[in-house]
N, C-alpha and C positions, 0 to 999 in steps of 0.2 A: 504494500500500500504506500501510497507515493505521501508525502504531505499535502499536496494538493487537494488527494481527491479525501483527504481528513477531512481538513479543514471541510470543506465540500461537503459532505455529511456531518459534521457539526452546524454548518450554518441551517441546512436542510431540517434535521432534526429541532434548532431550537425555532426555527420559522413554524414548524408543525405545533410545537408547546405553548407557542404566541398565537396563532392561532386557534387551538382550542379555550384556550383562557378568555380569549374574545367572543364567542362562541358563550361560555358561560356566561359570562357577564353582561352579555343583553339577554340572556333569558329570565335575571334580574329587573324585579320593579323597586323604587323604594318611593315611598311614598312622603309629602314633605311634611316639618317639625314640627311637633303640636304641643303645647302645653297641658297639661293635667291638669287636674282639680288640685292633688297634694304639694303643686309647684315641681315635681319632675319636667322633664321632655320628653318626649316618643314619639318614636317613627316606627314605620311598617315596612320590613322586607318582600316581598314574595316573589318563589319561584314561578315563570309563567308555563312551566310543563312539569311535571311529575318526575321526571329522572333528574334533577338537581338537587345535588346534595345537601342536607340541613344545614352541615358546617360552613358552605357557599354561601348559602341565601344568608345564616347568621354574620356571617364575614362582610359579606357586602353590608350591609344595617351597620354594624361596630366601627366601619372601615367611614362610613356617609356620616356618622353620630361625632366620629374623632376630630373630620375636617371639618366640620359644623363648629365646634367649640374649636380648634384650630384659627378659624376665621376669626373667633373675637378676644384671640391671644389668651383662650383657657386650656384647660387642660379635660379631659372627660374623666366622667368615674360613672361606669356602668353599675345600674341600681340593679337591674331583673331583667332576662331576656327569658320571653315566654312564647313554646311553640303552637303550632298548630300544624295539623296536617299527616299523610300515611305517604311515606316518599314510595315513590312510582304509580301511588293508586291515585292522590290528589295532592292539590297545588299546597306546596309549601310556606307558612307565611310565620314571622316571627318580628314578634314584638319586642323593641328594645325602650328600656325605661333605663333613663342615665340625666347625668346633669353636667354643667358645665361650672368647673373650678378656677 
């Protein structure tokens, strides 16, 4: 195997990784930030098809919640992330309750 054609399937390989990542992550909705009654924040993840992993759809909400307090130079502190849903039979949706420090 020459170096060439390495390289050549490394870039191949992580083009395909980048691509599926893109792939999940619009199968992602999140929904925008809402105040509570108790003074928390929450927003709503959901998977929009059934084979999208918990830990995804949770990821993407932690990941929208972080840059949210991000923006107004705080810091997040996640209170309760509460799920919903049977992965592969129905849509995925998780609730994240956190606040901005």
């Amino acid at each position: 195997m020459t170096v060439r054609s390495f390289f050549w399937g490394v870039a191949v390989k992580r083009s395909a990784f980048l691509a599926s990542v893109g792939v999940l992550s619009a199968c992602t909705a999140v929904s925008p930030i809402d105040s509570r009654q108790d003074g928390h924040l929450t927003l709503m993840s959901r998977a929009r098809w059934g084979l999208t992993s918990w830990n995804h759809v949770r990821t993407v909400g932690v990941r929208h919640a972080a840059a949210y307090c991000k923006d107004q130079n705080r810091q997040l502190h996640v209170v309760a992330v509460h799920t919903a849903g049977v992965w592969g039979v129905t849509d995925q949706t998780i609730e994240v309750v956190f606040d901005c420090y």
